[in-house]
C-alpha positions in Angstrom: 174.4 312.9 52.5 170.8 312.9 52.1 170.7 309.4 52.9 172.5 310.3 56.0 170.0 312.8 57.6 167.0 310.2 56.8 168.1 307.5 59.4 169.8 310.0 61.8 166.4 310.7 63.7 165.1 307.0 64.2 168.6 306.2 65.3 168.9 308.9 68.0 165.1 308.0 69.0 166.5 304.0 69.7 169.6 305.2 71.7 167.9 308.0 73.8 165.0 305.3 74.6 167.3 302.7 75.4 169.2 305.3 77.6 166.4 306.0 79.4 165.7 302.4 79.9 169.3 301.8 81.7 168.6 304.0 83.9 165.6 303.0 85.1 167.0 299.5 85.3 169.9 301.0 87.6 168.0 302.8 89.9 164.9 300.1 90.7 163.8 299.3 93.7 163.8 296.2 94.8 159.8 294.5 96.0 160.4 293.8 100.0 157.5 290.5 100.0 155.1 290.8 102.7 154.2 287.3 104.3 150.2 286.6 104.0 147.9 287.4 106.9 145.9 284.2 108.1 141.9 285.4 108.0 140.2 284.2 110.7 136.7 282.4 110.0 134.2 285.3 111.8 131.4 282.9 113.7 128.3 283.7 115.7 128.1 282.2 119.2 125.1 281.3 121.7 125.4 280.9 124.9 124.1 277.4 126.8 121.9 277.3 129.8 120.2 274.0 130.8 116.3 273.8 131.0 113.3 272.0 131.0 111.8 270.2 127.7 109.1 268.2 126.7 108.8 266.3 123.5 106.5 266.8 120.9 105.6 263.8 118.4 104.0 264.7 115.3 101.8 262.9 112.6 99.0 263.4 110.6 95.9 260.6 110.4 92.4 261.5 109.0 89.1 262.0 111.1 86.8 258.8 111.3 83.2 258.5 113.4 83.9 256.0 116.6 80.8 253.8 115.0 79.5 253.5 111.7 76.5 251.4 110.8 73.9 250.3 107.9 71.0 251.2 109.0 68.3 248.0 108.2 64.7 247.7 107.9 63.6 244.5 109.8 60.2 243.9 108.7 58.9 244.3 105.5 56.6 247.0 104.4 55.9 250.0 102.7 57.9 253.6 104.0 55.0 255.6 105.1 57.1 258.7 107.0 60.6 259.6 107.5 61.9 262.0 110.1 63.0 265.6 108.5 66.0 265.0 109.3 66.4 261.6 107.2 68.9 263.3 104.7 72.4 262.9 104.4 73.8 265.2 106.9 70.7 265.3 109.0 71.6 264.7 112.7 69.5 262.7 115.1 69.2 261.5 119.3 69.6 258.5 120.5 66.0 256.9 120.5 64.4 259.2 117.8 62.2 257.4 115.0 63.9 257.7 111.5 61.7 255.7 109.7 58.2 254.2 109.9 56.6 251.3 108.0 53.3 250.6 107.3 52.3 248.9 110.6 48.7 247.9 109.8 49.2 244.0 109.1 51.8 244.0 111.5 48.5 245.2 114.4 46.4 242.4 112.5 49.2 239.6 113.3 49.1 241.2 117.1 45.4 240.7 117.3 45.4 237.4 115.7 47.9 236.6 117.9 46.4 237.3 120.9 43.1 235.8 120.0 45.1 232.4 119.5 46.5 232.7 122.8 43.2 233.5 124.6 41.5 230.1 122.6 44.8 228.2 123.5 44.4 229.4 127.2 40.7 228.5 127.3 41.3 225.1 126.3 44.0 224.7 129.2 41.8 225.9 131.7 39.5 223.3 130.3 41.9 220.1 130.2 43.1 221.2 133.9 39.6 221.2 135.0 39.0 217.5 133.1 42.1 216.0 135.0 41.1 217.4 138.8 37.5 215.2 138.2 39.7 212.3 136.7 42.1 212.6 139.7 39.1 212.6 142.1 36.9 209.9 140.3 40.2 208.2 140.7 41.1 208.4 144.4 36.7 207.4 145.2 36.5 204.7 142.9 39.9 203.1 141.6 42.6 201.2 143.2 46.5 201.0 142.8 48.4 204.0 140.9 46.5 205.5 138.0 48.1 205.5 134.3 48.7 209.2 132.9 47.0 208.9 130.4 44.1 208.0 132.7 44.7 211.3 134.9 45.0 213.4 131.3 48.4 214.1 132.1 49.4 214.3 127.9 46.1 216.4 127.1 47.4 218.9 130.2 51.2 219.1 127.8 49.3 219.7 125.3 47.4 222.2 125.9 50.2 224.1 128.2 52.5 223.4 125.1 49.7 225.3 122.6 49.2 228.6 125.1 53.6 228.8 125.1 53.6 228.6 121.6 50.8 231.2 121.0 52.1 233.7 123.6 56.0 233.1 121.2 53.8 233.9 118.7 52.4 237.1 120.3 55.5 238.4 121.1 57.1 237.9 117.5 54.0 239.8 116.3 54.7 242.9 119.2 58.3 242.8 118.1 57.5 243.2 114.6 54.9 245.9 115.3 57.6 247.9 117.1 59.9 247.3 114.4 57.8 248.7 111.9 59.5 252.1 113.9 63.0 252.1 112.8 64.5 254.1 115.8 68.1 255.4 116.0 70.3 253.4 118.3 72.6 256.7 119.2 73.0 260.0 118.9 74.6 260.6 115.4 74.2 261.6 111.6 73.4 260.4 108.5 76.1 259.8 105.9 73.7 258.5 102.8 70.1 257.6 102.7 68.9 254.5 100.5 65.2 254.4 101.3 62.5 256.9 100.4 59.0 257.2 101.5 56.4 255.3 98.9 59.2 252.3 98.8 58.5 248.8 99.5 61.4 247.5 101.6 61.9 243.7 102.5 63.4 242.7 105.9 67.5 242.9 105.3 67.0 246.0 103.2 69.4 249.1 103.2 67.6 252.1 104.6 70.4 254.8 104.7 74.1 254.4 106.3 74.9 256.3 109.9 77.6 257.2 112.2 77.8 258.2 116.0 78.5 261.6 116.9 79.1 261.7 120.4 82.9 261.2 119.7 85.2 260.8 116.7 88.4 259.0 116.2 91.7 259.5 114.4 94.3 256.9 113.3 97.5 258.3 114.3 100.9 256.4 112.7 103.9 256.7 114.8 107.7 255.6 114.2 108.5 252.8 116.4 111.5 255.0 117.5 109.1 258.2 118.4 107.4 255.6 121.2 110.5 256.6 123.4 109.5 260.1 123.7 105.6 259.6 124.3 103.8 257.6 127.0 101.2 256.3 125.2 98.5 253.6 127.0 99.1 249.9 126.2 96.9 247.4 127.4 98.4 243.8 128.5 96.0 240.9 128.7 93.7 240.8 131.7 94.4 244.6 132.4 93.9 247.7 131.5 96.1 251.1 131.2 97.3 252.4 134.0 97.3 255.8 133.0 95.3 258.1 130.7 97.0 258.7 127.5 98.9 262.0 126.3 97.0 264.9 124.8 96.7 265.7 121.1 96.6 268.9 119.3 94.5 268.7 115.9 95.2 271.0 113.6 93.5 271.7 110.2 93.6 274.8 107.5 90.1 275.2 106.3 89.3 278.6 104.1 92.8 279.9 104.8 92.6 279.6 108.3 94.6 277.0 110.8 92.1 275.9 113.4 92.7 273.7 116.3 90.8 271.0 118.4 92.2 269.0 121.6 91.9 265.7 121.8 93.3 262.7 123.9 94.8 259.6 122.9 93.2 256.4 124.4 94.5 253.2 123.3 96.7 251.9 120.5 96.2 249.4 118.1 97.3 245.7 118.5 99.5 245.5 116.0 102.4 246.9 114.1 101.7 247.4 110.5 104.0 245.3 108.2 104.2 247.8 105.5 105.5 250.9 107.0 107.0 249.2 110.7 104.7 251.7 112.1 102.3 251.5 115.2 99.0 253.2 115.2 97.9 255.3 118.0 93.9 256.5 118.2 93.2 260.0 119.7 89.7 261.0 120.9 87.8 264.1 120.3 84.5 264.0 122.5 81.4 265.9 121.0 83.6 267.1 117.7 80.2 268.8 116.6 79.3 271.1 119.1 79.8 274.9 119.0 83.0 275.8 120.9 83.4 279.5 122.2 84.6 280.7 118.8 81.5 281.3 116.6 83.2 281.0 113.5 85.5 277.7 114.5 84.2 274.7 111.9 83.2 271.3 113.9 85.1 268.2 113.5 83.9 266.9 110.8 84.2 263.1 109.5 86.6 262.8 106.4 89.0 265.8 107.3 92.6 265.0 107.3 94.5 266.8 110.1 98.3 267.5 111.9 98.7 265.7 115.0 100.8 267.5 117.8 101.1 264.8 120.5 102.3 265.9 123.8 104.9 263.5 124.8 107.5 263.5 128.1 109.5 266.0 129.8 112.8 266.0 130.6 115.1 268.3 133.0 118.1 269.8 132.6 118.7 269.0 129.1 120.4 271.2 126.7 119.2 272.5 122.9 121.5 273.7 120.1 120.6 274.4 116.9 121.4 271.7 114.2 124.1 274.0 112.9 126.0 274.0 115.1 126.8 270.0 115.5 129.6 268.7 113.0 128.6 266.2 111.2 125.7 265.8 113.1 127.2 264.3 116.0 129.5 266.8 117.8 129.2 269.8 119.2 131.3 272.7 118.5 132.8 274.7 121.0 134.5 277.8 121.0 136.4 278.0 124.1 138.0 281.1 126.0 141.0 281.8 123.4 138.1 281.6 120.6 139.7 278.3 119.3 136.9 276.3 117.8 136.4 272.8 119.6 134.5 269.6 119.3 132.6 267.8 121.9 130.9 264.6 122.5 127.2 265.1 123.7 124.6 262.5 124.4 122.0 263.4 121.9 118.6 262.7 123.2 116.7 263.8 119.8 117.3 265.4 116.4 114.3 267.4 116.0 113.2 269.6 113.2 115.0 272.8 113.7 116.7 272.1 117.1 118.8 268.9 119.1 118.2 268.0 122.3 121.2 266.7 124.5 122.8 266.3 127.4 126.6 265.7 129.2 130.0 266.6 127.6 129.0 270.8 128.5 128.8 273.0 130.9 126.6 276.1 131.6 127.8 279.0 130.1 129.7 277.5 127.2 129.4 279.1 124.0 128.5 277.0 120.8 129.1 277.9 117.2 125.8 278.3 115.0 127.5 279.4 111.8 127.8 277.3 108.9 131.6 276.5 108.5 132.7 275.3 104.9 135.9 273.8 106.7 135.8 273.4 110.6 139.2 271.4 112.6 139.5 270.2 116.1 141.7 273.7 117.4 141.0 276.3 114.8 141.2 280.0 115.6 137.9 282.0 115.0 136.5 285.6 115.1 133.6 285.9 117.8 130.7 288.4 116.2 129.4 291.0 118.1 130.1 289.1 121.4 129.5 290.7 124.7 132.6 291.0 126.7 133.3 288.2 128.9 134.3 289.1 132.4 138.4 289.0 132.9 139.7 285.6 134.2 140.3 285.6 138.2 144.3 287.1 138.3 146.5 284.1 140.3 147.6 285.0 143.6 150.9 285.7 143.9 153.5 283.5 146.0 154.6 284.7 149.1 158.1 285.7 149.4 160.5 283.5 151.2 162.4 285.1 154.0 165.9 285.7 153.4 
């Protein structure tokens, strides 16, 4: 009996649990499913409008003087005086006198120079006036023609050969004397000085290294396929270029700061360079180191490496998309009037940077997808964000009734 009222409890716990499980079983409701709602990709559109564009070519190059010379001493001598501004980065016009040699035995050779010149003259005078009396002795007293030697006809050579040699020699000895001046040839700067006052230079010797100011240069590589989109001057043989070259933006960040220079490109090099298939165009900056209008704007300076913005042609009604929204990089997309997404063939003038220029295959007023798509078909439905309300379709006109 005791036994008995132990396992009475579990048991009625089981059947009153599984009682309450039958009827929960019975009276379920049955799950009605619910078929899955296609989502839409949401895009963002731009609208197209044709315009007006004009290609930009950019490059880099490095700033280099239009001439660069060693400057020579051609006499010998001893420096006596150099010009205060015979330092590296002194500048200096065209004419003024850089260095000056000792000139005093260079004024000896003049005056010994002309002193054989006045002796060699003298003695032509003389031997002139000796063969006027043997040309009129001859013509009183002799008969038939007269040998030259008789008329002093090779003592005249002579002497006319001594006076051209010593006036040679006279102006070899000016020459040098005005050398002993070593005088700029152009207006430029010095880039390094070799010579010193005190030091005894030969003729060939290195007296400092100088460049031309007046303009610099700068080596500009270009793509052979960037030539299409720039009109830059080429030269044929016997002729010139037609037309002045494009301009060029210089650019340059110097203590933090971008500053700019204009320049021109004026010619192109001969040749296309093996290594990189490139061809080099050379743009012109005309006096790089004079003060512009803003006071704190650096000059040009030789050595610095700048960004090239060339100014290339322009083109009319053209369209420009962002590079997003091409597929593939060579279609368009399109999202028509029922918002289906759609691809079209463009002629694609030039990828550029941010932007693609093209033309054909739209029309104006067609909207373009720029948002990145993960998966993008021919057809697919989209979700226009935050478009403005296009204007309702024209309504079709209705037919006109037939009379009974």
């Amino acid at each position: 009996m005791n036994r008995f009222l132990k396992i009475l409890p579990p048991v009625g716990v089981l059947l009153l649990g599984g009682l309450v499980l039958a009827l929960m079983l019975h009276h379920r409701r049955q799950a009605v499913p619910t078929p899955p709602v296609p989502q839409r990709p949401l895009v963002r559109v731009s609208g197209l409008s044709p315009t007006n564009h004009q290609f930009h070519v950019r490059t880099q190059g490095i700033v280099s003087p239009r001439t660069e010379i060693e400057l020579v001493a051609e006499v010998a001598g001893r420096i006596i005086k150099i010009a205060p501004t015979f330092n590296p980065g002194g500048f200096f016009a065209e004419g003024d006198e850089l260095v000056l040699i000792d000139p005093r035995d260079y004024e000896l050779a003049v005056t010994q120079a002309e002193a054989t010149l006045a002796q060699a003259q003298t003695a032509l005078d003389r031997e002139e006036a000796e063969a006027a009396v043997a040309r009129a002795e001859w013509k009183r007293l002799g008969t038939g023609e007269p040998s030259p030697l008789l008329l002093r006809k090779p003592q005249l050579a002579q002497a006319r050969a001594a006076v051209a040699s010593a006036r040679a020699r006279l102006q070899i000895a000016k020459r040098d004397l005005e050398r002993c001046r070593v005088k700029a040839p152009f207006a430029g700067r010095v880039r390094t000085k070799q010579a010193d006052v005190g030091q005894f230079v030969n003729r060939g010797s290195r007296l400092a290294r100088i460049y031309a100011v007046d303009y610099v240069e700068i080596r500009l590589p270009l793509p052979l396929d960037d030539l299409a989109y720039v009109d830059l001057p080429v030269d044929y043989r016997g002729e010139t270029a037609a037309h002045p070259g494009p301009k060029a933006r210089l650019s340059a960040r110097i203590g933090g700061r971008l500053f700019t220079w204009e320049g021109r490109i004026v010619r192109t090099e001969g040749e296309v360079d093996p290594r990189t298939r490139m061809v080099t165009a050379v743009a012109r900056v005309d006096d790089p180191y004079a003060r512009s209008a803003e006071w704190d704007k650096p000059p040009l300076a030789v050595g610095l490496f700048v960004e090239a913005d060339i100014l290339g042609k322009t083109v009319t009604d053209v369209y420009r998309a962002p590079r997003a929204a091409f597929h593939n990089d060579r279609t368009l997309r399109v999202v028509d009037r029922d918002d289906r997404l759609r691809f079209r063939a463009v002629k694609i003038l030039r990828r550029e940077a941010d932007e693609v220029v093209f033309r054909d295959g739209v029309q104006p007023g067609d909207r373009i997808c720029v948002s990145p798509l993960e998966v993008a078909t021919d057809g697919m439905h989209v979700r226009v964000l935050n478009e403005t309300p296009r204007p309702p379709a024209p309504a079709a006109k209705a037919a006109p009734k037939e009379d009974a």
